[in-house]
C-alpha positions, 0 to 999 in steps of 0.5 A: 845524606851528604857524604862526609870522611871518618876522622880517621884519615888514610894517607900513608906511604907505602912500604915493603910488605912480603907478597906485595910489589916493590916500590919501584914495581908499583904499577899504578902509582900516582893513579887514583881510583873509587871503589864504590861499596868497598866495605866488605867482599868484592869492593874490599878485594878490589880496593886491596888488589889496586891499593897494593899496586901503588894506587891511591884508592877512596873506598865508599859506603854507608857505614863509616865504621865497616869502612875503616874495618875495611882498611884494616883488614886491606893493611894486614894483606898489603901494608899500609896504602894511600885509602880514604873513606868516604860515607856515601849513600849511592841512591842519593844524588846529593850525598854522590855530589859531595862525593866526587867533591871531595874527590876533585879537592883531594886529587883533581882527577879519577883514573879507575871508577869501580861501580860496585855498590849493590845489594841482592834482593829476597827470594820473591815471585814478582807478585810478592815483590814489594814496590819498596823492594824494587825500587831499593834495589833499582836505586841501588844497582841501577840508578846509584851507577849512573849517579856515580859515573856521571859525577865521575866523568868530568874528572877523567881522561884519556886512558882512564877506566870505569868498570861496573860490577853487574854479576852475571845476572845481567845475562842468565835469568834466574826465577824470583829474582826479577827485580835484581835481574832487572836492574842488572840487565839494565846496568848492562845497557847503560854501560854497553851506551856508556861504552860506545860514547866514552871510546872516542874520548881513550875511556875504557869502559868494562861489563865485570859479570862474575858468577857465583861469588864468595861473599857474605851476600848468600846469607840473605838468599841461601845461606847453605850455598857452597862457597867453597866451590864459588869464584873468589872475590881475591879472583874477581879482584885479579880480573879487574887489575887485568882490565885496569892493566891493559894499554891505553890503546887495548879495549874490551866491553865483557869480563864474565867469570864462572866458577870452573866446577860449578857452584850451584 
């Protein structure tokens, strides 16, 4: 599936907006970030918090109406921010190529690729796991992270930052949940790899693990989950400015966050 934009097209000026950084504060202006998955929870935080420091940001996902849902409600946070939509279906190399096309024709560049598209799994033993499952998660979280990067890289330079959502799954093992886990221990290889090769070009590259996360995504797995005590998305999204932040000289290869009382 090719990516296309919505017709409703974001490239605005920003303006002063109460609890959002003057214009002469903006500290990512003139960068330009993709934020895979930013229809809804992280990516939408993520895409919020680096759009209200002046970066122009392209939002990505398979629904183009969730999409602009997305940028409306960023609006009513930040005020109107330079955010462009983009369909995309990570899984598909065709439809991640059209993608960074329209990337490359719009900016010429990428400063900050934010990996986050994923989806969870069902609560199955590996015996009641479904190959269809397995690999719709794999292609999802796995193969649609290193789809995106590599179409990504020729437009990044010296300074620039990839980071890939991987939960923190990608270290603690949770039962029933082995293809998830599975796929995000993978992504933690591939971008520990990534990390090593990009260090010599000045490319920073970060493992973003959050723990137990307040977001929509505990519908499907447990739906009494005690959101109130989990990690915000507004608080995963402050961890991901901090790493985009850093001077082009600093580097750092984790980024874990945990609930400070327990979630679960």
């Amino acid at each position: 599936m090719a990516a296309k934009t919505p017709q409703s097209k974001r490239k605005r000026k920003s303006r002063a907006h109460p609890g959002t950084p003057a214009l002469g504060e903006l500290r990512l202006l003139d960068k330009v970030a993709v934020v895979t998955g930013g229809s809804r929870g992280i990516g939408q935080a993520i895409a919020g918090a680096l759009a209200a420091e002046g970066c122009s940001v392209v939002i990505t996902g398979r629904d183009g109406l969730a999409l602009i849902k997305s940028i409306a409600q960023i609006d009513k946070l930040v005020g109107p921010r330079t955010i462009i939509p983009i369909v995309c279906d990570v899984r598909d190399e065709k439809s991640v190529r059209a993608l960074f096309a329209e990337v490359k024709r719009r900016f010429g560049k990428i400063d900050v690729l934010v990996n986050n598209a994923g989806i969870t799994q069902s609560v199955v033993t590996v015996e009641e796991t479904t190959l269809e499952m397995w690999r719709d998660v794999l292609d999802t979280n796995l193969t649609g992270t290193f789809l995106c990067t590599r179409a990504a890289l020729p437009m990044m330079q010296a300074g620039a930052t990839v980071i890939n959502n991987l939960s923190a799954a990608a270290k603690r093992v949770f039962p029933k949940f082995a293809t998830y886990s599975a796929a995000k221990r993978g992504a933690l290889g591939f971008t520990l790899s990534l990390r090593e090769e990009l260090i010599p070009r000045g490319i920073r590259v970060v493992a973003l693990m959050p723990g137990a996360t307040a977001t929509d995504m505990w519908d499907q797995i447990m739906p009494d989950a005690p959101r109130e005590r989990m990690v915000s998305v507004e608080s995963v999204a402050q961890a991901v400015l901090y790493a985009v932040l850093l001077p082009s000289n600093a580097n750092l290869s984790e980024l874990l966050l945990e609930p400070t009382s327990g979630a679960l």
